[in-house]
N, C-alpha and C positions, 0 to 999 in steps of 0.2 A: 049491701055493698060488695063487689066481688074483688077478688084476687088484684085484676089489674088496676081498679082504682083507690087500692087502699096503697099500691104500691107508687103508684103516679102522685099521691098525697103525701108521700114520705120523701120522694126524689128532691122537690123543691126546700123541704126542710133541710133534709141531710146539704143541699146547696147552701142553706141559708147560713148553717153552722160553720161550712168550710170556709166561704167565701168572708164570711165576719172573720174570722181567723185570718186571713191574706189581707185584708181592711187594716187590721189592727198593727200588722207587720210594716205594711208599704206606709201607715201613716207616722210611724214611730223613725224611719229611713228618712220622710220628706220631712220631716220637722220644722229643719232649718231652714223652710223657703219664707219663715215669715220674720228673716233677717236678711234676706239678698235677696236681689233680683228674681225675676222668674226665669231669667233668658241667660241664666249662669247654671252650671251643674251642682246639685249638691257635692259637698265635701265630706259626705257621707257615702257617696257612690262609689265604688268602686269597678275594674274592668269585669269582675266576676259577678257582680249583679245584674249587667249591663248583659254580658252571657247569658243571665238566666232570663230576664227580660225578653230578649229575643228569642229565643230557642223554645219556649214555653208561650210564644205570640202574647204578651202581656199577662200572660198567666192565664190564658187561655178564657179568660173573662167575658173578652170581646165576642168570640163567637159562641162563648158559653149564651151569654146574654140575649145573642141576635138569635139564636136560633133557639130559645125561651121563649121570646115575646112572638118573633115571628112566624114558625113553622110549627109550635107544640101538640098544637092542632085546631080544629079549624074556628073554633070561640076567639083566638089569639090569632091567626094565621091571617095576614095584610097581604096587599100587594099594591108595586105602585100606581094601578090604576085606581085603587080605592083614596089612597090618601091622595091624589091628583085631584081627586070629585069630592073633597070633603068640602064641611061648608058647615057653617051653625044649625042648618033647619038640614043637614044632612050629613048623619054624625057616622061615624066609620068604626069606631073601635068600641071594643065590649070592658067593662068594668074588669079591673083584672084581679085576682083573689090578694086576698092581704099579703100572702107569701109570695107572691110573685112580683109585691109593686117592694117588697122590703130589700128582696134579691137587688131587682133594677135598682134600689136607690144605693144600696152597698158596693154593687159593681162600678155606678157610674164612680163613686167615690176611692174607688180600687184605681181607674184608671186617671181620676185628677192626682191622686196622690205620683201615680207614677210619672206623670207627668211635672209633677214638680219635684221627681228627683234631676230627670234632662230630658227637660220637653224637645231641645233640637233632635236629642238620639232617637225619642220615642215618632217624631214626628216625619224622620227620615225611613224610620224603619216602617211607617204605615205607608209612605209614597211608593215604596219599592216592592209592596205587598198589594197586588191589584186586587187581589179576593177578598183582604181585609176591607182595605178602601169598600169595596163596594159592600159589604157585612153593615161597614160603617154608617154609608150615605144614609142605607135602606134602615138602620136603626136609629139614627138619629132622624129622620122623616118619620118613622113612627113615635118615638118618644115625644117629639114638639105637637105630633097632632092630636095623642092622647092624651099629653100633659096640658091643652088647653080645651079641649073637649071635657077634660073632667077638673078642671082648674079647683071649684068650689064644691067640691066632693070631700077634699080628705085635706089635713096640713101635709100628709107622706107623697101626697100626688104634687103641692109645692114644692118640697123637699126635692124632689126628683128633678122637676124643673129647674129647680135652681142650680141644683149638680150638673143638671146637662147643658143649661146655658156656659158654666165653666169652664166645660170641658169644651164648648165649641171654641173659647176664645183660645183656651191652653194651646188647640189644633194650629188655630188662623194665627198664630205669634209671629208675626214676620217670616211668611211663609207665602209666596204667593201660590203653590203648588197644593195644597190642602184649602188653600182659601178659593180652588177652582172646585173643592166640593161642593159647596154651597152656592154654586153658580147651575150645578145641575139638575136636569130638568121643568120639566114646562111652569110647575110651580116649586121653584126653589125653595130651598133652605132659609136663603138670605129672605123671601117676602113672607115666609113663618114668623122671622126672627121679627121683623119689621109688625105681625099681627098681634102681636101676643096680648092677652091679656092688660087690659086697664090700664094699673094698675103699675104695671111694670115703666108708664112714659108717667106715671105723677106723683107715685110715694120715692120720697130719700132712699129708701134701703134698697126698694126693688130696682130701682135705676142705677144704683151703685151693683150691683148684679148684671143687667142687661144692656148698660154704655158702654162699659169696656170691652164684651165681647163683640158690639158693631162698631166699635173704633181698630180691634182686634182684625175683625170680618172686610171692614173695607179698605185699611189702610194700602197706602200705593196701589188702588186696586182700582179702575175708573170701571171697571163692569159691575162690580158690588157697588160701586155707589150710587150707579145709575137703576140697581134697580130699588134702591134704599129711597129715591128720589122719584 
C-alpha cells in the first residue's frame, strides 16, 4: 500500500470522527422540535447560531458531502447523464466503502438536525446560494439513485434513505422555491421520489417516512403533482 492510499484511508475516518462530533452538537440544539411544530424556530436558537450556520454554509457539510460522494474519484464520480440513464438492468453507481456510506448517513443527519432548529432560515439561505442549490440537486440525484440501486445491501444503505427522504421534505416545507428543485431535469427528483422501493407505498413505517415528504414535495404545487400523477 503506498503513501497516498494509506493517507486517502485516514481522511474519511478523521471525517468520520469530526463530523460525529457536529451530529452530536446540532442534535442536542434541535431537541425540542419533537414538542413544536417543524415550521417554528427552536427556542434553543439563537441569532449567533444562526451566524454560524451561515458563515460556515451549514457547516460546511453540504459540500463536504457532495464533493465525497461525487468528485472523490472516478469509482464515486456521477454525473448527470449517468443518473439520467439509470434503470434496474443498468445500474450507475459503485458500492461505496463502509466509511463513506457512515459519513453520508451522519451528514445527512447533521443537516436534518439543522434544519429542525429553522428550517425557513436554513431554507432561505439555500435559495440565495445558487452553488449550494445546485451541490444540492446533484447530491440528492445521486443519494436516491444509489439508495435504491443498493436498497437490500445493507440496513446503513436504509438508514441513509431514510435520512435523505427527511431532509427532502424539511427543504419542500411550504416553499415553493426549493420545491422547484425537484422539478429539475428530464428525470426528476419528484419521479425517483414516486419509484422507490416497495416497500415504502405498503409497510406502516416506511410510508410514514415517504408520504409526508410527497405531501411536503407537492403541496400548492400543480407541476409536482402532475408529474406524481
Amino acid at each position: 500500500m503506498t503513501m497516498g492510499s494509506q493517507m486517502m484511508g485516514q481522511v474519511p475516518l478523521f471525517l468520520l470522527k469530526s463530523i460525529t462530533f457536529i451530529e452530536s452538537l446540532t442534535s442536542i440544539v434541535s431537541m425540542d422540535s419533537r414538542y413544536r411544530p417543524v415550521y417554528e424556530r427552536s427556542s434553543k436558537i439563537g441569532e449567533h447560531h444562526l451566524f454560524v450556520i451561515e458563515n460556515t454554509e451549514l457547516f460546511g457539510v453540504l459540500q463536504m458531502i457532495a464533493t465525497l460522494l461525487l468528485t472523490h474519484s472516478e469509482q464515486f464520480k456521477t454525473s448527470l447523464y449517468n443518473i439520467l440513464e439509470y434503470s434496474d438492468e443498468n445500474p450507475v453507481t459503485k458500492v461505496m466503502p463502509q466509511t463513506f456510506l457512515s459519513i453520508s448517513i451522519i451528514s445527512m443527519k447533521i443537516l436534518n438536525n439543522t434544519m429542525r432548529m429553522d428550517v425557513k432560515f436554513v431554507q432561505q439561505f439555500l435559495v440565495k446560494n445558487e452553488f449550494l442549490c445546485d451541490k444540492l440537486y446533484h447530491l440528492m440525484n445521486y443519494l436516491l439513485v444509489y439508495c435504491h440501486e443498493n436498497y437490500e445491501k445493507s440496513e446503513d444503505t436504509k438508514e441513509l434513505l431514510h435520512e435523505t427522504l427527511l431532509f427532502i421534505g424539511y427543504l419542500c416545507l411550504d416553499n415553493e422555491k426549493t420545491q422547484k428543485i425537484l422539478q429539475l431535469g428530464e428525470k426528476t427528483l419528484m419521479q425517483k421520489l414516486c419509484n422507490l422501493p416497495f416497500p415504502y407505498f405498503t409497510d406502516k413505517k416506511m410510508k410514514e417516512i415517504l408520504f409526508p415528504t410527497l405531501i411536503q414535495a407537492s403541496y400548492m404545487n400543480d407541476r409536482c403533482v402532475a408529474i406524481m400523477n
